[in-house]
C-alpha positions in Angstrom: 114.5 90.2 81.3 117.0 90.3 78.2 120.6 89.7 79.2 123.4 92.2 77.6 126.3 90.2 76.8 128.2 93.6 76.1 126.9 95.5 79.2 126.8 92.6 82.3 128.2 95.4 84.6 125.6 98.1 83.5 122.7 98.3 86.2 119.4 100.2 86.6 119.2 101.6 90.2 115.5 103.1 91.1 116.3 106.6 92.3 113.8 108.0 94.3 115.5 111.3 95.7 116.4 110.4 98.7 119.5 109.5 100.6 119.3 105.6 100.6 119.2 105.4 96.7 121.7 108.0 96.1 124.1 106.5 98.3 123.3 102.9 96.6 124.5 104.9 93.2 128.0 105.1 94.9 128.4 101.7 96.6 127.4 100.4 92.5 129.7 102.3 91.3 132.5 101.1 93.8 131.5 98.0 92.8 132.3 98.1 89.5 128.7 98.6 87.8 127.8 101.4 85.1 124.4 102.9 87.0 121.7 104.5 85.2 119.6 105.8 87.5 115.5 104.8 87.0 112.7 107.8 88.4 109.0 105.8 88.0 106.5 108.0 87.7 103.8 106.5 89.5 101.5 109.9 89.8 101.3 113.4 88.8 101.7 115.0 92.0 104.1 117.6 93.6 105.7 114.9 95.6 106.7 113.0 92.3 108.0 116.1 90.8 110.2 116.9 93.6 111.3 113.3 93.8 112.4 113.5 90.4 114.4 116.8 90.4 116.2 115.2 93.3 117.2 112.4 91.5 118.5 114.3 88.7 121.0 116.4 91.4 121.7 112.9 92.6 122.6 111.8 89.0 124.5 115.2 88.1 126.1 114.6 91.2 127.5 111.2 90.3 127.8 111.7 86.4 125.3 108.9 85.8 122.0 109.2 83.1 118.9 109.8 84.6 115.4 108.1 82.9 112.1 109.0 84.1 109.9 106.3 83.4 106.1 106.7 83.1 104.4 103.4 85.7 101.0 105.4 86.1 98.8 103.4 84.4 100.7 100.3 85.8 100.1 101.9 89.5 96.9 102.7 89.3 95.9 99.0 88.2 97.7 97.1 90.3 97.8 99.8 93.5 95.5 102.2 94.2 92.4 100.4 92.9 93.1 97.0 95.0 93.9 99.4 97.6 90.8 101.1 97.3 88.5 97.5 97.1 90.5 95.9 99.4 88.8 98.4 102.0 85.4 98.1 100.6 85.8 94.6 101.5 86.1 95.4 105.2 90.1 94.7 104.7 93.1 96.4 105.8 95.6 96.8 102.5 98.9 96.6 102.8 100.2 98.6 99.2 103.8 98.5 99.3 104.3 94.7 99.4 102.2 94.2 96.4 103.9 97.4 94.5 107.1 96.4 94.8 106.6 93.0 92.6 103.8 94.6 90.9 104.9 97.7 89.7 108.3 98.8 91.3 110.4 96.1 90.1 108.4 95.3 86.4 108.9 98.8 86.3 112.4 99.4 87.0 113.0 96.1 85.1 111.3 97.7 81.6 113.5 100.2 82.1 116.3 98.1 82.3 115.6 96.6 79.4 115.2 99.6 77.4 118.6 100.8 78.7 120.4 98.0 77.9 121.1 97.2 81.3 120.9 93.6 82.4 120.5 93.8 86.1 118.5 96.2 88.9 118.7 97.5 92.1 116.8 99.5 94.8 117.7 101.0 98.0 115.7 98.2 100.7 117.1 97.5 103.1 117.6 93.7 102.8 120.1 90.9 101.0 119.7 88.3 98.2 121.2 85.0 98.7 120.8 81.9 96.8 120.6 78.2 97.6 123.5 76.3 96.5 121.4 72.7 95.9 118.3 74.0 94.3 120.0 77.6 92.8 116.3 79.0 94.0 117.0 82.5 95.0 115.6 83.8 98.3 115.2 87.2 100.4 117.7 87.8 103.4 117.3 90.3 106.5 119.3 93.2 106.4 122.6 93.7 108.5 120.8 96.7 110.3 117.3 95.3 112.2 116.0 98.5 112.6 115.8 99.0 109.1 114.7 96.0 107.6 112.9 95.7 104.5 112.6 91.9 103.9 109.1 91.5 104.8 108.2 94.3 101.8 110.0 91.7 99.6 108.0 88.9 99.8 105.8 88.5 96.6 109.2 89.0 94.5 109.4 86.0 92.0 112.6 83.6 90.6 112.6 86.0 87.8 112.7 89.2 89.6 115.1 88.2 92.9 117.6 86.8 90.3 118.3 89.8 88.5 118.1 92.2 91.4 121.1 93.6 93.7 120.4 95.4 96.9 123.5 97.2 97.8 122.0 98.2 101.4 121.6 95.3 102.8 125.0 95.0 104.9 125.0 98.3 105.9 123.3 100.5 109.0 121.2 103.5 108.4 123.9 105.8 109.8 126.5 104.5 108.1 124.2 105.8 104.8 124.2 109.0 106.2 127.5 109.4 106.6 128.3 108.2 103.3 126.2 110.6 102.1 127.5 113.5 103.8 131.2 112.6 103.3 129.9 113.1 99.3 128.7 116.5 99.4 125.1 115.2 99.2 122.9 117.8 99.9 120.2 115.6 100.8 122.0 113.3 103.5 119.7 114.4 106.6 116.7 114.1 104.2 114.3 112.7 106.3 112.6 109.3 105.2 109.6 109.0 103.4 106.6 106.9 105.9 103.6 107.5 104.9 101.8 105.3 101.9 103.3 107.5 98.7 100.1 108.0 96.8 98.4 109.6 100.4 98.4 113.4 101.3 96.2 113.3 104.5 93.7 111.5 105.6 94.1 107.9 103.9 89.4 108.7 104.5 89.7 112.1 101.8 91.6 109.8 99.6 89.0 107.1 99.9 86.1 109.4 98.5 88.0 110.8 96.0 87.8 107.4 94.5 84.4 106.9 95.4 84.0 105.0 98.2 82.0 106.6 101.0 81.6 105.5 104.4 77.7 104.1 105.7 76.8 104.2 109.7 76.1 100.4 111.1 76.0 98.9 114.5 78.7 98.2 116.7 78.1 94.9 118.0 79.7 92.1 120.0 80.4 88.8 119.2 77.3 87.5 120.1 75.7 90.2 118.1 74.2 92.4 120.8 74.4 95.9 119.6 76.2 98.3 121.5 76.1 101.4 119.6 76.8 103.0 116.0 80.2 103.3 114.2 81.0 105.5 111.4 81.9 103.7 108.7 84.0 100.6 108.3 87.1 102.1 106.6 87.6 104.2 109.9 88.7 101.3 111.9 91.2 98.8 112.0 91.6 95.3 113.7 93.1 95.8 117.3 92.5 99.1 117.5 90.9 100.5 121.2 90.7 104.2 121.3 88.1 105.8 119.1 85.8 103.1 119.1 83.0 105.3 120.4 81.3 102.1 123.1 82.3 101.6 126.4 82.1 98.2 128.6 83.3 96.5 132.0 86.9 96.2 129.9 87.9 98.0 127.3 86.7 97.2 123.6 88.9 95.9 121.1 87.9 95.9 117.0 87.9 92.2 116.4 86.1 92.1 113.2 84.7 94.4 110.2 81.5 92.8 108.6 81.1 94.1 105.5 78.0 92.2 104.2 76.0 93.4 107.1 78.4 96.7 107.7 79.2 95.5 111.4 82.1 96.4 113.1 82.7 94.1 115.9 84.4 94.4 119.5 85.4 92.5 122.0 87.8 91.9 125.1 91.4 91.8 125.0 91.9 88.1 125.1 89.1 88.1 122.0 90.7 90.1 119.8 94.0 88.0 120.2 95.3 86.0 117.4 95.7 82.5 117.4 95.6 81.4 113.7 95.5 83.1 110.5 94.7 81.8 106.9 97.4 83.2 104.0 95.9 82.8 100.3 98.2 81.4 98.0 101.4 82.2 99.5 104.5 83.1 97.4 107.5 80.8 98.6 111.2 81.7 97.6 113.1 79.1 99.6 110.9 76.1 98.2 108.4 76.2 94.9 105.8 75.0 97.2 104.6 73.6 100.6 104.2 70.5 100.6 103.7 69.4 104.5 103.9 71.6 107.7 106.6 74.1 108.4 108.1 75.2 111.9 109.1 78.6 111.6 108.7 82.6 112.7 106.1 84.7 111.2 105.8 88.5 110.9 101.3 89.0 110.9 102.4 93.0 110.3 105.4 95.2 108.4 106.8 96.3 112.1 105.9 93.7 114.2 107.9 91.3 115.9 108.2 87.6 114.6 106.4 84.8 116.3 106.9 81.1 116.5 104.1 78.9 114.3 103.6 76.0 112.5 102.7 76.8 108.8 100.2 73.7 106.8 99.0 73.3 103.4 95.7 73.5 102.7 94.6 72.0 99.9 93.5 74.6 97.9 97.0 76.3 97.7 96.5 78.6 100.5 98.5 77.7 104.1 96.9 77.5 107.5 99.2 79.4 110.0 98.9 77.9 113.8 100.9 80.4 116.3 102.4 78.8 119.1 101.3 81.6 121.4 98.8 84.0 120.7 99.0 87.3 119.4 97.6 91.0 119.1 95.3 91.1 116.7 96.4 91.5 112.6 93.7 92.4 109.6 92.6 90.6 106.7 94.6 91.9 103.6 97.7 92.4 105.7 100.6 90.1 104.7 101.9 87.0 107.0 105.6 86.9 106.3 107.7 83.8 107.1 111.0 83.1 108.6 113.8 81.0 108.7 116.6 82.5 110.8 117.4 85.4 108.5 116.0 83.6 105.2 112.8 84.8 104.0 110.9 81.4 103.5 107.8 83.6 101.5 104.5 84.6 102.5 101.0 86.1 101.4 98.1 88.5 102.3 95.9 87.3 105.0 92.3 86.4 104.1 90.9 85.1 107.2 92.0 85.8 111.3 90.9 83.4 113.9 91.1 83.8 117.7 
C-alpha cells in the first residue's frame, strides 16, 4: 500500500450501513483522521443496495466522501466459488475468515490507495498491537468478549495488519449504541447483520443455483454397516444430532462426510468428539513460522470457547493440533484459531479431524 506523505491522517473506513461502522467514522474523526468512507460492492442484490444508501446517510451525516467500490469479481473468485467447492468436497466453509484478507481488506485497501489515503479501518471488533523486539504486528481480542472478532482476523498478513486501525476494539457493544444514538443516528438500534452476506435462505437453494445438487448415499457407521439413506451431503454438518433420519441404542452423532463414496457417517457421542485436528498451512502473526511445539488455546469454531492444546510442525508446513481434553466435534474447512492470552498467535482452515 502507497504511503501519503501529505495525507498520513487521511484513512479509508469500510462503511457497511450499519451502526458499528458509522460509529467507527466518529471515534476516527475524534482521533484526528480525515475518513472517507469505503461501500465494496461485493453483489448486485437488494441487500447491497440498501447497505449502500445507508452508508451514504451515514457519510452525509458526518460530512465525510462516500466511494462505492466495485469487489464483485474479486468476491466471486475468492468467496462464493471456494465456498461453493469447499462443500462439494464434503467440507464445512467458513467464508468470512477467508474474505476479510481476501477481498475485504485488498478491497478497502485499493481503495485507499485510489483516495490517497494511507491507512484503513473496519468496524471488528478486535485490537492491533505490535511486538516491540520483532516489530511483527499481531491481532488482539476485543475489550468487549461477547463481541469478539479476532478469530475472523486470522489469515490477515504483515502487510495488511500494519496499515489497518480498528477503532472498536476497546469499546462494548452498548457503548456503540449509545454513541450512536447520542448522534442522531437513525440507524443505532439497527440490528446486526448474522447470516453469511451473499445467502437469502436456505444456504441448499444457494447451492443449486451454482450448480451443485445433492445425491442420496448410505448412512453408515464407522465400521461401515449401513444404517439408512441421507439426503445429500451438503445437508449435514459434523456434530450435528437431530435430523439425521437413523435411530440407535444412543443417539447418532455426524462424525464424518465421505465424499468419494458419498457417505455420511455417524456415531456415538464419545465418537464424534475431537481429540486432534490437522490445520493446513497456518498463517502465524506473532512468529513467521513454527518451528517446534506450541502450548496454547485454540478456538476449532467462530463461537466456540478456547481449549488448551499443544500445537507441532509438521513437516510439510501444515501444524498438528493435540487438545488436552477432548472436544465436540469441528468440520473440515472450518478454521483452528490460536491463542496466547489475548494475542492472536494465527491459525488456518482445518483439513483433517481425528477422534
Amino acid at each position: 500500500m502507497e504511503q501519503h506523505e501529505s495525507t498520513k491522517k487521511r484513512i479509508a473506513l469500510g462503511l457497511s450501513g450499519g451502526v458499528d461502522s458509522a460509529v467507527s467514522v466518529a471515534l476516527l474523526q475524534y482521533a484526528g483522521y480525515e475518513v472517507v468512507g469505503v461501500t465494496c460492492r461485493f453483489q448486485d442484490d437488494a441487500k447491497t443496495e440498501q447497505a449502500i444508501i445507508d452508508a451514504s446517510i451515514v457519510c452525509k451525516h458526518f460530512g465525510i466522501e462516500h466511494v462505492v467500490w466495485d469487489a464483485r469479481s474479486l468476491f466471486t473468485e475468492k468467496v462464493i466459488r471456494p465456498f461453493v467447492d469447499t462443500y462439494v468436497q464434503g467440507e464445512t466453509p467458513s467464508p468470512c475468515v477467508g474474505c476479510n484478507a481476501q477481498v475485504k481488506i485488498p478491497a478497502l485497501m485499493a481503495a485507499a490507495n485510489a483516495h490517497t489515503c494511507s491507512s484503513v479501518a473496519t468496524g471488528h471488533y478486535a485490537r492491533i498491537a505490535q511486538l516491540n523486539d520483532t516489530g511483527r504486528y499481531f491481532v488482539k481480542t476485543a475489550l468487549d468478549t461477547r463481541k469478539d472478532q479476532s478469530y475472523m482476523l486470522v489469515l490477515l498478513s504483515q502487510e495488511q495488519l500494519s496499515h489497518l486501525v480498528l477503532p472498536l476494539g476497546g469499546i462494548t457493544k452498548a457503548e456503540v449504541r449509545v454513541l450512536a444514538s447520542e448522534m442522531g443516528l437513525q440507524l443505532a438500534s439497527k440490528a446486526d447483520s448474522q447470516d453469511i452476506c451473499f445467502i437469502e435462505g436456505d444456504y441448499r437453494t444457494f447451492l443449486a443455483e451454482q450448480g451443485m445438487f445433492d445425491v442420496p448415499g448410505s448412512i453408515v457407521n464407522k465400521v461401515g454397516t449401513v444404517l439408512g439413506t441421507h439426503a445429500g451431503l451438503s445437508n449435514y454438518t459434523l456434530g450435528q444430532r437431530k435430523g439425521i433420519g437413523v435411530a440407535g441404542p444412543e443417539p447418532y452423532y455426524v462424525i464424518e462426510k465421505r465424499s468419494t463414496t458419498n457417505e455420511l457417517v455417524v456415531g456415538t457421542a464419545q465418537e464424534a468428539q475431537v481429540r486432534e485436528v490437522v490445520v493446513s498451512k497456518p498463517n502465524w502473526q506473532v512468529f513467521d513460522t513454527l518451528e517446534e511445539p506450541k502450548e496454547c488455546m485454540v478456538k476449532l469454531r467462530y463461537r466456540s470457547t478456547a481449549a488448551a492444546c499443544t500445537v507441532y510442525p509438521e513437516k510439510n508446513g501444515c501444524a498438528r493440533v493435540s487438545l488436552v481434553s477432548p472436544q465436540s466435534a469441528t468440520a473440515p474447512g472450518q478454521y483452528a484459531v490460536f491463542y496466547l492470552g489475548s494475542a492472536v498467535l494465527g491459525g488456518g482452515v482445518i483439513k483433517e479431524v481425528r477422534s
